[in-house]
C-alpha positions as CSV (number, residue, x, y, z in Angstrom):
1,X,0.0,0.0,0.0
2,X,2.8,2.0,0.8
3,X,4.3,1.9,-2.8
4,X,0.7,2.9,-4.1
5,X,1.2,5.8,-2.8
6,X,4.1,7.0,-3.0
7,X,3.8,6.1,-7.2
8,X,0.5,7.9,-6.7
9,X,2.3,11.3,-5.1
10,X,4.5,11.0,-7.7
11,X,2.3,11.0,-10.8
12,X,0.4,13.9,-9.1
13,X,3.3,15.7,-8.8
14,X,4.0,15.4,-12.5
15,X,0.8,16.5,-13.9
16,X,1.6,19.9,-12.4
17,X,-1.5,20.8,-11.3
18,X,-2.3,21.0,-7.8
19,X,-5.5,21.2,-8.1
20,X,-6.7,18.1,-9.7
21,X,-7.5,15.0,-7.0
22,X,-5.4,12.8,-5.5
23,X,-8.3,10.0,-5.0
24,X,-8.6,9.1,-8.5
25,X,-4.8,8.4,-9.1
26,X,-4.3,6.5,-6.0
27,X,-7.5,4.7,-6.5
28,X,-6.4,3.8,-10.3
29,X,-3.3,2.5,-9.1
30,X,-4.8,-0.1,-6.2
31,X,-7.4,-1.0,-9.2
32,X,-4.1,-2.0,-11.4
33,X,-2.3,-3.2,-8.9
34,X,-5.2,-5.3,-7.9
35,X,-6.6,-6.0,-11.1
36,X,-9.4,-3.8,-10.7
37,X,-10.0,-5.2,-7.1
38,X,-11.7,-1.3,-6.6
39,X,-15.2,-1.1,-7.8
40,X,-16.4,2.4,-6.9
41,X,-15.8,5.3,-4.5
42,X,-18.7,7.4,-3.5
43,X,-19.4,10.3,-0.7
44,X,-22.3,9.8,1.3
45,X,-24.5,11.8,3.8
46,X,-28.2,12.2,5.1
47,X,-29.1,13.7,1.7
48,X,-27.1,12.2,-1.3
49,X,-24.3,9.8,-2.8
50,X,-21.7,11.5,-4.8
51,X,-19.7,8.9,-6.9
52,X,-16.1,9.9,-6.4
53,X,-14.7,7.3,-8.9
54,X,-14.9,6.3,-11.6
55,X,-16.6,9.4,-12.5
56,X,-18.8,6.8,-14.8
57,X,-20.8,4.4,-13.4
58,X,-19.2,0.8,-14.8
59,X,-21.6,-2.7,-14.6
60,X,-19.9,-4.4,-11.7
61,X,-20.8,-0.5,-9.9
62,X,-24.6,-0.4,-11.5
63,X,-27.4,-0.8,-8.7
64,X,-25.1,-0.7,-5.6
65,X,-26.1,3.0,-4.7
66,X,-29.7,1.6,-2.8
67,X,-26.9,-0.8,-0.6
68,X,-24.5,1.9,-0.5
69,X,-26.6,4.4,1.4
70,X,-27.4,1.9,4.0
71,X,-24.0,0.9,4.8
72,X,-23.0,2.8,8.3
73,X,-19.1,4.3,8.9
74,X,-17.1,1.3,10.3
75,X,-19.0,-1.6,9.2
76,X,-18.4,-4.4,5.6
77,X,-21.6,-5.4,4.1
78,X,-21.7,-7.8,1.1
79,X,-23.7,-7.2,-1.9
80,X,-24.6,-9.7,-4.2
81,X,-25.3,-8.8,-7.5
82,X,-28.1,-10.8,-9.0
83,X,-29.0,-9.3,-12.4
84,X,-25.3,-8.9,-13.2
85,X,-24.9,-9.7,-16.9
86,X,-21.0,-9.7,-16.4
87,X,-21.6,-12.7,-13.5
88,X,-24.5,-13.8,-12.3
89,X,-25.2,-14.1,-8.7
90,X,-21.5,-11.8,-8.2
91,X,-20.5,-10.5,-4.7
92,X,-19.3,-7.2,-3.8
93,X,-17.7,-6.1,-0.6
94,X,-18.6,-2.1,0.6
95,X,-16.9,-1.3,3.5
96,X,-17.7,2.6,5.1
97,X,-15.6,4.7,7.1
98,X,-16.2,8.5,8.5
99,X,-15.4,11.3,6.9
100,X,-17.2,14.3,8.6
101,X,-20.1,15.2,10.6
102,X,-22.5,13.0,9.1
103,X,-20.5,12.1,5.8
104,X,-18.5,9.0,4.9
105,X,-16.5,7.6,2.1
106,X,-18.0,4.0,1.1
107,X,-15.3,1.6,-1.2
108,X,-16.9,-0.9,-3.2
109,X,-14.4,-4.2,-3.7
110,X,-14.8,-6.8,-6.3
111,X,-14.2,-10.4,-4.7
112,X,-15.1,-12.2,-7.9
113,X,-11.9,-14.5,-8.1
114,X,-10.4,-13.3,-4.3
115,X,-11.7,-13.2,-0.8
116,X,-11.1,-10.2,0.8
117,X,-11.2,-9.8,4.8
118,X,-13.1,-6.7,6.5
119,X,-9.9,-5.8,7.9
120,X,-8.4,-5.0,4.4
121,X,-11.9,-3.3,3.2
122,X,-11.9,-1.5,6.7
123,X,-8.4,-0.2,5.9
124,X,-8.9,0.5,2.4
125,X,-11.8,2.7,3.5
126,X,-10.1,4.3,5.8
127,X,-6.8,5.6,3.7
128,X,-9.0,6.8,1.5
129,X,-11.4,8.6,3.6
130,X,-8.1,10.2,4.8
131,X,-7.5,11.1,1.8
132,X,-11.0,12.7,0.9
133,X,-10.7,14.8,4.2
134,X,-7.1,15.9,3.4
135,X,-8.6,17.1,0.4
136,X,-12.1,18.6,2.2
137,X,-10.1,20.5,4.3
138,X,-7.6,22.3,1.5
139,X,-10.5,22.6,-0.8
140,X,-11.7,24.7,2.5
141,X,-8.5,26.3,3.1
142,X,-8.2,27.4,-0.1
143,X,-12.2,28.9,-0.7
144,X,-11.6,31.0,2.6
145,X,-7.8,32.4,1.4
146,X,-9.8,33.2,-2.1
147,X,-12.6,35.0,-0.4
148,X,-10.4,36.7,1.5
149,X,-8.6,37.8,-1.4
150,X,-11.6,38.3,-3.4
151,X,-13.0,41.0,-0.8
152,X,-10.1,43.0,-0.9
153,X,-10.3,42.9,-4.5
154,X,-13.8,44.3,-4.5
155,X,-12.7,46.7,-1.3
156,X,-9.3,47.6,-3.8
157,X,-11.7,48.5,-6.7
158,X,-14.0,50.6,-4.5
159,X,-11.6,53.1,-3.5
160,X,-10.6,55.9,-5.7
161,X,-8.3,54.5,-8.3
162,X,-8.3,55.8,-12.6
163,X,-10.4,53.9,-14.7
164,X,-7.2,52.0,-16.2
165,X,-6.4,50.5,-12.8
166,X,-9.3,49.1,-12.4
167,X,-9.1,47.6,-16.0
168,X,-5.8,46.2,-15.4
169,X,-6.8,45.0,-11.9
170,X,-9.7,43.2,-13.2
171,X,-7.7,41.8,-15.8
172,X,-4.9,40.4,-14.0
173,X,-6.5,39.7,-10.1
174,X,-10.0,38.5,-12.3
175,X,-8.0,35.8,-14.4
176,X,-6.4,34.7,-11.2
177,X,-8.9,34.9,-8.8
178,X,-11.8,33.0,-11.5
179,X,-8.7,30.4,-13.0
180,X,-9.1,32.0,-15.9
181,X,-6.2,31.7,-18.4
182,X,-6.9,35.1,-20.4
183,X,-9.3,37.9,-19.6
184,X,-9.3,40.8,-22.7
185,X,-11.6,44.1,-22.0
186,X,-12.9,46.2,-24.7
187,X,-14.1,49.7,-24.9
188,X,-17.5,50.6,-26.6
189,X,-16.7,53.8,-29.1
190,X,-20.0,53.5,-30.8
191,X,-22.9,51.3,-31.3
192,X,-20.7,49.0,-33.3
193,X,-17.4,50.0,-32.4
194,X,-15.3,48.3,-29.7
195,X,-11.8,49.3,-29.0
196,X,-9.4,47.0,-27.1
197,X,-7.9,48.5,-24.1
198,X,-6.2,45.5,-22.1
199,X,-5.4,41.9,-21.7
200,X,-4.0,39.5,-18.8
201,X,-0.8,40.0,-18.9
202,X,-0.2,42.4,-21.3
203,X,-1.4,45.7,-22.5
204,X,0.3,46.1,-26.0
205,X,-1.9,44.0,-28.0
206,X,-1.9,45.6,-31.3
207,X,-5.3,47.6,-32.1
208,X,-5.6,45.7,-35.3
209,X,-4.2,42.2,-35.4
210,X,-5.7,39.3,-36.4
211,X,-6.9,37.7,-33.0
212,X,-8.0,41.3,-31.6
213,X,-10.4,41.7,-34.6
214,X,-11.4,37.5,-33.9
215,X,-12.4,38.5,-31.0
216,X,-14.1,42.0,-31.9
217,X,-16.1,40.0,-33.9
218,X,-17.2,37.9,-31.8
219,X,-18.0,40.7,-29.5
220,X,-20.1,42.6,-32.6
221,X,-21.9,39.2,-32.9
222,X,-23.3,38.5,-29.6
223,X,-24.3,42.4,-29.3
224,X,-26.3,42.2,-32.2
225,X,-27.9,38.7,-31.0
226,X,-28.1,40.3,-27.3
227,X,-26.5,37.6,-26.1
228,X,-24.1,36.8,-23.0
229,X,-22.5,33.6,-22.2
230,X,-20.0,32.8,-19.6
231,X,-16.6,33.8,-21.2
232,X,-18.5,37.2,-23.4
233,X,-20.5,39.3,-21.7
234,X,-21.1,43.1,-21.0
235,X,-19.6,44.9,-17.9
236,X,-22.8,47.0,-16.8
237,X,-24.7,47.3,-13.6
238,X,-27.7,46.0,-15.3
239,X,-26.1,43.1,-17.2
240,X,-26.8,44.4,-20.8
241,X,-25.1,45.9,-23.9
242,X,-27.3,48.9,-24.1
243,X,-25.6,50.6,-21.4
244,X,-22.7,48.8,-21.2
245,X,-19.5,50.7,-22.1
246,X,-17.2,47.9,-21.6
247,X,-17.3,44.4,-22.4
248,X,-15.2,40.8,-21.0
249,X,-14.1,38.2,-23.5
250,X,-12.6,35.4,-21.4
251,X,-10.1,32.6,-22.7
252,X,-10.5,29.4,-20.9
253,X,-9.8,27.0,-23.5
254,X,-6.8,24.6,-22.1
255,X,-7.1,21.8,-20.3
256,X,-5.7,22.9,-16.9
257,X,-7.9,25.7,-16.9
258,X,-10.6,25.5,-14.1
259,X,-11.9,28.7,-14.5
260,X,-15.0,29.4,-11.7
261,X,-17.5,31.8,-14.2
262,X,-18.9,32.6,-11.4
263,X,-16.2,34.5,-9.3
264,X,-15.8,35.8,-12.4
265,X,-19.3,37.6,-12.8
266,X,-19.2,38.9,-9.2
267,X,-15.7,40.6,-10.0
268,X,-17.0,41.9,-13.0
269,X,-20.4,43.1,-11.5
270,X,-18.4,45.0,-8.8
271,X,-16.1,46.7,-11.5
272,X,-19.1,47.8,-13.4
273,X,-20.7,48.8,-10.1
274,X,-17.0,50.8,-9.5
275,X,-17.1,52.1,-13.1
276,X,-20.6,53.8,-12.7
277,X,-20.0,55.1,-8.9
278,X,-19.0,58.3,-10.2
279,X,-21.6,58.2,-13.1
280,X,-23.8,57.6,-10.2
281,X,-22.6,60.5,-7.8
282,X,-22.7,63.0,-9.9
283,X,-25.6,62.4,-11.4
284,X,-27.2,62.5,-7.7
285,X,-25.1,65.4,-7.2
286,X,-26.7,66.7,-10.6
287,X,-30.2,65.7,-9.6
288,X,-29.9,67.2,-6.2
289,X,-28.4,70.4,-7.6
290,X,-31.3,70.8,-10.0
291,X,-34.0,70.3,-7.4
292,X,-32.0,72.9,-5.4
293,X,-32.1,75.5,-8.5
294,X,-35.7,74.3,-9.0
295,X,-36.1,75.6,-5.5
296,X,-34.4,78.4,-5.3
297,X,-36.4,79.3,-9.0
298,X,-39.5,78.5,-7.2
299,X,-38.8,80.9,-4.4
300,X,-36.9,83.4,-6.6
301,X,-40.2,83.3,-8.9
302,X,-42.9,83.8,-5.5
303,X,-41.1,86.3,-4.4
304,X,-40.7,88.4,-7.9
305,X,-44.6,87.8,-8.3
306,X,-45.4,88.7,-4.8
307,X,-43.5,92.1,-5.9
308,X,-44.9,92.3,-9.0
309,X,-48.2,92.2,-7.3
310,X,-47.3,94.6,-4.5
311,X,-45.9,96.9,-7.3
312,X,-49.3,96.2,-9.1
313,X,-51.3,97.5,-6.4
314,X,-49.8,100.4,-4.5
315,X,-47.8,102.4,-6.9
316,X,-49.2,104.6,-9.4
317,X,-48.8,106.1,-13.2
318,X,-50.2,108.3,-15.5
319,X,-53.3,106.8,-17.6
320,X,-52.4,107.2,-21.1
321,X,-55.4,107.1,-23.6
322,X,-54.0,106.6,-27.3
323,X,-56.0,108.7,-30.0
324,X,-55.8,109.7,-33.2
325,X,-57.0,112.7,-35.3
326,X,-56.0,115.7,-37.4
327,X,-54.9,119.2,-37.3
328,X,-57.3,122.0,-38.5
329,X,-56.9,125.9,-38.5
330,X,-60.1,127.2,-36.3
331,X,-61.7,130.0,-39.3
332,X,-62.4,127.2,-41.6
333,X,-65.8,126.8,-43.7
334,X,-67.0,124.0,-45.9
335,X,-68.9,125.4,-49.1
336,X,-72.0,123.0,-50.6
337,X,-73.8,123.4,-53.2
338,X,-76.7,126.0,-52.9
339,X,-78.8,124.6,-55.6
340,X,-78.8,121.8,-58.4
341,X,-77.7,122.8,-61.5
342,X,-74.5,123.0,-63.6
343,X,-71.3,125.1,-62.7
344,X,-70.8,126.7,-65.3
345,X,-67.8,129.4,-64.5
346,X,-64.7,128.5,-61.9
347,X,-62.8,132.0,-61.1
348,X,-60.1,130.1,-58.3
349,X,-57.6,127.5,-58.2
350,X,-56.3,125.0,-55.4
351,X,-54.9,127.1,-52.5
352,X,-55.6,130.7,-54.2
353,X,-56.2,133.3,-51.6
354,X,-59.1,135.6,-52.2
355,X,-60.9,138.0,-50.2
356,X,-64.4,138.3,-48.9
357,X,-67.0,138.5,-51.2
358,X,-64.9,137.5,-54.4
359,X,-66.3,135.5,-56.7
360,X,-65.5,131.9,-56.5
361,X,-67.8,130.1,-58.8
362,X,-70.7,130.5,-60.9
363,X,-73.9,128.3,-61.0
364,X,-76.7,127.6,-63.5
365,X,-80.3,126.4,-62.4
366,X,-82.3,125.8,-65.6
367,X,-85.4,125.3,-63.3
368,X,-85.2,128.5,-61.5
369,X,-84.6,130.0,-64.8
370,X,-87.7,128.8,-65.8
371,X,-89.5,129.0,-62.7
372,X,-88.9,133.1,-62.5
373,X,-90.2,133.4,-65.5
374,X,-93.3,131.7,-65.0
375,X,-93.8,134.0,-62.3
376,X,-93.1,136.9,-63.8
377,X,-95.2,136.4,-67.1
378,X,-98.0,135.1,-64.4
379,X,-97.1,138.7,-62.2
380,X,-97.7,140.7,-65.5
381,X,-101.1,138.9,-66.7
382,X,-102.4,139.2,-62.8
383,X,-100.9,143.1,-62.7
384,X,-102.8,144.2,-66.2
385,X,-105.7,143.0,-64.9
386,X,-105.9,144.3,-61.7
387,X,-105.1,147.9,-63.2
388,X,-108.2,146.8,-65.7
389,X,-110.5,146.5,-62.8
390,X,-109.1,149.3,-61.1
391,X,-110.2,151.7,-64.4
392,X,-113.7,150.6,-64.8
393,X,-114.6,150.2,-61.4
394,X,-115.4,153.7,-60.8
395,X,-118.4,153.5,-63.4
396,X,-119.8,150.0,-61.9
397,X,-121.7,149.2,-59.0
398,X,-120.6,146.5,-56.8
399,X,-122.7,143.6,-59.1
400,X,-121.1,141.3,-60.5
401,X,-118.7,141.2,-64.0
402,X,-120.6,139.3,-66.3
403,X,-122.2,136.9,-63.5
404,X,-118.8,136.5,-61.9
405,X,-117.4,137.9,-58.4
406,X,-117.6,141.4,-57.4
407,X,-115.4,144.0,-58.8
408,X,-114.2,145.1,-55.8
409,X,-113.8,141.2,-54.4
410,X,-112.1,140.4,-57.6
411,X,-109.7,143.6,-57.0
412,X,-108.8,142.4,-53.7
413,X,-107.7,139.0,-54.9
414,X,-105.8,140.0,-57.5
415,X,-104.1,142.4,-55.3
416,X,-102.8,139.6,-53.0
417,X,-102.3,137.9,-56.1
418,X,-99.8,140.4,-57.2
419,X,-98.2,140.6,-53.6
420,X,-97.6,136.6,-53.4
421,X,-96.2,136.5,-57.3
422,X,-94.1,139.3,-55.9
423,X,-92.8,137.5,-52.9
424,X,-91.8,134.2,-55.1
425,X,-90.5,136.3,-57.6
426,X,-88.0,138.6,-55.3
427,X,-87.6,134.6,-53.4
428,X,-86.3,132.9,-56.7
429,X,-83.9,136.0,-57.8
430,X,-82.5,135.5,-54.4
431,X,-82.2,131.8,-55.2
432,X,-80.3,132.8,-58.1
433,X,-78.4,135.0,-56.8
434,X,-76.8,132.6,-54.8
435,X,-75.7,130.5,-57.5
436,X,-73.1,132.7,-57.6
437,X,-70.9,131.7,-54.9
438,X,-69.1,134.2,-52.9
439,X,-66.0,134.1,-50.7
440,X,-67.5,134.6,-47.1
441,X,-64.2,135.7,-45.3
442,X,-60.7,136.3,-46.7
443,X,-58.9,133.1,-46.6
444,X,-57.5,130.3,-49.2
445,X,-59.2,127.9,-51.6
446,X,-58.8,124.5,-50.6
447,X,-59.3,121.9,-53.2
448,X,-57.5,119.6,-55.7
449,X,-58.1,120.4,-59.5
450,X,-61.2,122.6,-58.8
451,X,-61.7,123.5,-62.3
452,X,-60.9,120.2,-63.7
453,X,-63.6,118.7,-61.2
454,X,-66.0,121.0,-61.1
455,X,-66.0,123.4,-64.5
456,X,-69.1,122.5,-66.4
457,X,-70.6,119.6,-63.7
458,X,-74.0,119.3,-62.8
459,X,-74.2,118.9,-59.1
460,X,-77.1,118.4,-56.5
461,X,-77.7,121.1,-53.8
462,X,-75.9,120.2,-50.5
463,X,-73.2,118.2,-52.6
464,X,-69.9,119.5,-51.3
465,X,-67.7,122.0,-53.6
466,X,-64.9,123.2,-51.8
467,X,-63.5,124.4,-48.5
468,X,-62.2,128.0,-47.4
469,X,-59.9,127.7,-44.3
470,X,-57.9,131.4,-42.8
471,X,-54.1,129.8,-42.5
472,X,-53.6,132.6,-40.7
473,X,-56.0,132.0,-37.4
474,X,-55.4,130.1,-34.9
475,X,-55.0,126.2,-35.6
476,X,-56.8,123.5,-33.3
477,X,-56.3,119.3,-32.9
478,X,-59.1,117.5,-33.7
479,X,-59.0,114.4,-32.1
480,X,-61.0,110.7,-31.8
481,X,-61.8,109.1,-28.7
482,X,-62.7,105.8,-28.2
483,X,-66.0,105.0,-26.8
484,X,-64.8,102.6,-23.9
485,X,-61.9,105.2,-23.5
486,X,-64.2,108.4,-22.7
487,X,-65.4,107.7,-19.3
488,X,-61.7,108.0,-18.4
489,X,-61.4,111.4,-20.2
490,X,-64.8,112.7,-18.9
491,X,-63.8,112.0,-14.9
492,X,-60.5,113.3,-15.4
493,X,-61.9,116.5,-17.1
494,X,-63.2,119.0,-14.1
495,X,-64.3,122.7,-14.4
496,X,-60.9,123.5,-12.7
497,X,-57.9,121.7,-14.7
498,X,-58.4,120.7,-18.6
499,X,-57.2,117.2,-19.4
500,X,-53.5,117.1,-21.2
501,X,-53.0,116.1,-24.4
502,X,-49.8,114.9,-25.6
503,X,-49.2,114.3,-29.7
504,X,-46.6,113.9,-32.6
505,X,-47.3,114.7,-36.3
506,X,-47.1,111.8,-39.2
507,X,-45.5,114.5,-40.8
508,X,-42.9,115.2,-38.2
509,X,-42.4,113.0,-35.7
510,X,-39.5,113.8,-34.0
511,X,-41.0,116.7,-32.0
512,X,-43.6,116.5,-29.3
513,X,-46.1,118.6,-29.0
514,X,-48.7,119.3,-25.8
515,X,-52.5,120.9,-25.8
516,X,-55.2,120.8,-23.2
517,X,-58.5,119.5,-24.6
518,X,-61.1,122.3,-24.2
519,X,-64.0,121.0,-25.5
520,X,-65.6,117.3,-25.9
521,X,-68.3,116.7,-28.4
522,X,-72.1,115.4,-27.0
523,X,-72.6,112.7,-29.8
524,X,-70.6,110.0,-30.2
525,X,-70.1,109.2,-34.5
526,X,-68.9,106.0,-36.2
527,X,-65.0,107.0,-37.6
528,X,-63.6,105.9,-40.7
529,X,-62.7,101.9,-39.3
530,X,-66.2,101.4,-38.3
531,X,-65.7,102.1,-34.3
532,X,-67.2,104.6,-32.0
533,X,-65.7,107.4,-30.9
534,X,-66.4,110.7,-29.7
535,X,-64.7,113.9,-31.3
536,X,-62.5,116.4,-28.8
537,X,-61.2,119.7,-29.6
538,X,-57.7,121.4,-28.2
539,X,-55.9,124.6,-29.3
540,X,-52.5,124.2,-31.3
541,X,-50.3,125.9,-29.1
542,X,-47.0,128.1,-30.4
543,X,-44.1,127.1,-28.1
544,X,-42.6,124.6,-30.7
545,X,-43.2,125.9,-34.3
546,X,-44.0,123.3,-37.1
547,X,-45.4,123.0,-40.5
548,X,-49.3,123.7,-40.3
549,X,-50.5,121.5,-42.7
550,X,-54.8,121.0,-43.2
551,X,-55.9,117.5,-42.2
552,X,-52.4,116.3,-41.2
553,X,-52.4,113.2,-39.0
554,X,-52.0,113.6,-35.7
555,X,-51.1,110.6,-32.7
556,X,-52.1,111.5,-29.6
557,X,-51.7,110.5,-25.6
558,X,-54.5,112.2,-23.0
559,X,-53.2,111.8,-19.4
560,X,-56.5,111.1,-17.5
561,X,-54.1,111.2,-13.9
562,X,-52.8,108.4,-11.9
563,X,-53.9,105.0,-11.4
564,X,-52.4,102.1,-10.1
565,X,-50.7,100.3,-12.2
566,X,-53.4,96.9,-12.1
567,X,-56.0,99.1,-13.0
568,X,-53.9,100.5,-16.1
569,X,-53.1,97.0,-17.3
570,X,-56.2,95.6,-16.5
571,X,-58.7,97.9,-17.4
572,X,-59.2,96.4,-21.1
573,X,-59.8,93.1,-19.1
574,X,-62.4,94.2,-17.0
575,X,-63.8,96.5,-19.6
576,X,-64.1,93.2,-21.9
577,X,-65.7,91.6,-18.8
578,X,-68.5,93.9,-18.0
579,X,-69.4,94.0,-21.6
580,X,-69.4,90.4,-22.2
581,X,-69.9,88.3,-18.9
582,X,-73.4,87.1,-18.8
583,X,-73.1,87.5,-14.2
């Protein structure tokens, strides 16, 4: 037995590989030794039967595992193997010893063409229950020095170390600490793009050989199929490629590789977890800095509205009604047509000045023409016979003219005849005597192309012709106010102080000029655009000269006081709401 092991040392010791099993070399070598005297080795407890070796189950071994979890530690129990088709009615010795707790190591013996003694199974049992404990216990040894090692790995690549450190540790610690022979990290660059950046062992891997692009590849591949296996997989908290932004191929192809996949993973998920600590900081620090800004906007915005409002309500500023209107000199008169007819004479032009009582234009009425005359041929008939009567009535009596009225009745008549054709005839000279149209005051002729409108064109009476202005009286601003603007005007306008009015000219706009309205119309008229307004009247005043031009257009401001400065800004509002809100 002695020789068995010491050839079984041996042969361990030349495989190289300290952690392969001792058992199964020592228990080949008693099999040859014995000519396979050694049937099967297994590991028993309350719960299973793990065959130690052969790892295969061979015939002689094949329905022993009900007998073998019976057999007790220190005890040989024979099993005969009926239904053996290698030989029938066969007897196998199992002999038990302890191994731990409630474990033990049971060796089946063949005693087909030897007896064996309980002694020798007893002892058998026993070196090699040795042996399994030896082995237990370095297994165990081993496990605790790892873990050791394996949390300071995880506590090393916690602390603050570069990004490459942490590669290279997980690299070089992660091949030895998972029995891995080659661990090779990759960098994402894009969605397809992976860029080595280390290896075990090494760091100079060229960015574009042969096996680095193998292995890219490969990488591409399983990206694109979303796939992770044991030796390719992403290095992200969450275990996939969409946010990973590094990835592990691992090499464990050789033989004496025993690499553990799964040290592996929890090295790996700790780097990722390392890698996206700071990721993770600052994007709390980032969250918590914007819910500090959204604060402090929060506040920052209150507190300007609660100003705002403050500012709204208390202070005050002058109420500024916008208008619009023209400018017009005071002595200014509109001339219409007195009667229908044709113009037949023009004696001015546009902006001639003439003086009062020149002629401006003549008319011609056709029916008054004819009208006078019908009266005046009707005056003459009723005249020569009224002076008829008046002759012979002297020689009549007071009968009757040839059965008709009275002489002297007949007089009387025609004598208020005479005095009514009289009136209508001295009433239609008049009429034509207006048809020639007069200047009224000295002043200038206001209209384009007079002649060329007017010369020879019938026109109706009231139709306009014309307007005289004095550009040498005073001038005044007409201006429009709206009609849900007045009431403003109208309470800031006492008997005491006239409202201010503050304008610019189209024509010049540069200059400011200011007025006091004097006068506010009673009726309210529809302007040009089709809104109400209400006309208002204030004097031109001198203190900054400017081109006086009729009709120019004129932009105005009336100051109607102060108000605060809600019930400036809002006053369209509530205006809009008293006309329209059905409460």
């Amino acid at each position: 037995m002695a020789d068995v092991l010491e050839s079984s040392f041996e042969e361990h010791a030349q495989l190289g590989n300290q952690r392969r099993s001792l058992i199964p070399i020592v228990a080949k070598n008693i099999s040859q030794q014995l000519k396979t005297w050694i049937v099967g080795l297994w590991q028993v407890d309350d719960q299973r039967c793990v065959r130690l070796w052969p790892v295969e189950p061979t015939p002689e071994s094949l329905g022993l595992e009900a007998e073998i979890s019976r057999i007790q530690p220190g005890s040989v129990v024979q099993a005969v193997l009926q239904n053996s088709t290698a030989s029938p009615n066969r007897t196998i010795v199992c002999a038990g010893s302890p191994l731990a707790g409630t474990m033990s190591v049971i060796v089946a013996l063949d005693s087909e063409n030897r007896s064996i003694d309980e002694a020798s199974a007893l002892q058998l049992s026993d070196l090699l229950s040795d042996l399994r404990r030896r082995e237990l216990l370095a297994t165990l040894s081993s496990n605790s020095q790892k873990s050791a090692q394996i949390v300071h790995w995880i506590t090393q690549i916690h602390m603050d170390r570069s990004e490459t450190e942490r590669l290279h540790a997980l690299a070089t610690d992660g091949a030895l600490l998972s029995g891995a022979d080659r661990i090779v990290l990759f960098k994402r660059k894009s969605q397809r793009n992976w860029e080595f950046c280390c290896s075990t062992g090494t760091d100079s891997f060229a960015s574009r050989s042969s096996e680095i692009n193998q292995l890219r590849a490969r990488l591409v591949e399983a990206q694109e199929k979303n796939e992770s296996t044991d030796d390719l997989f992403p290095l992200s908290p969450s275990g996939s490629w969409e946010d990973a932004t590094y990835a592990c191929v691992v090499d464990a192809s050789s033989e004496s590789s025993s690499y553990a996949p799964n040290i592996l993973r929890l090295l790996a998920d700790q780097f990722a977890m390392a890698i996206d600590q700071p990721n993770r900081k600052r994007q709390a620090h980032q969250r918590s800095r914007k819910k500090f800004i959204k604060r402090m906007l929060t506040a920052a915005t209150l507190a300007f509205a609660g100003m705002i409002i403050i500012v709204l309500l208390t202070m005050k500023t002058d109420l500024k009604i916008h208008v619009v209107g023209e400018i017009y000199p005071v002595v200014r008169q509109q001339i219409f047509s007195p009667e229908t007819g044709v113009i037949t004479e023009v004696f001015v032009e546009h902006g001639q000045q003439v003086k009062q009582g020149d002629f401006i234009c003549q008319l011609r009425s056709d029916r008054l023409e004819v009208l006078r005359e019908q009266i005046r041929e009707e005056l003459i008939s009723t005249q020569a016979r009224l002076a008829a009567l008046q002759t012979i009535s002297p020689r009549m009596n007071t009968s009757s003219v040839n059965g008709g009225l009275p002489v002297t009745v007949e007089q009387s008549e025609l004598a208020e005849r005479v005095s009514s054709l009289e009136e209508q005839l001295k009433l239609v000279t008049d009429q034509l005597n207006t048809l020639t149209i007069r200047a009224p005051f000295d002043g200038q002729v206001i209209r384009e192309r007079v002649r060329e409108e007017l010369l020879g064109r019938p026109v109706q009476q009231g139709q306009f012709l014309f307007q005289l202005i004095d550009p040498k009286s005073d001038w005044e601003v007409v201006v429009r106010i709206p009609e849900r603007e007045l009431r403003h005007v109208l309470d800031a306008q006492t008997e005491e102080e006239l409202v201010p009015l503050t304008y610019l000219l189209e024509t010049s706009p540069e200059h400011e000029h200011s007025s006091e309205i004097i006068r506010i119309s009673d009726a309210t008229e529809m302007d040009s655009t089709g809104n109400l307004s209400t006309r208002a009247w204030a004097p031109v005043q001198d203190d900054q000269p400017f081109e006086r031009r009729l009709g120019a257009g004129v932009l105005g401001r009336v100051h109607c006081g102060q108000r605060t400065w809600f019930s400036v800004l809002t006053r369209g509002f509530s205006e809009f709401w008293l006309r329209y809100s059905p409460f």
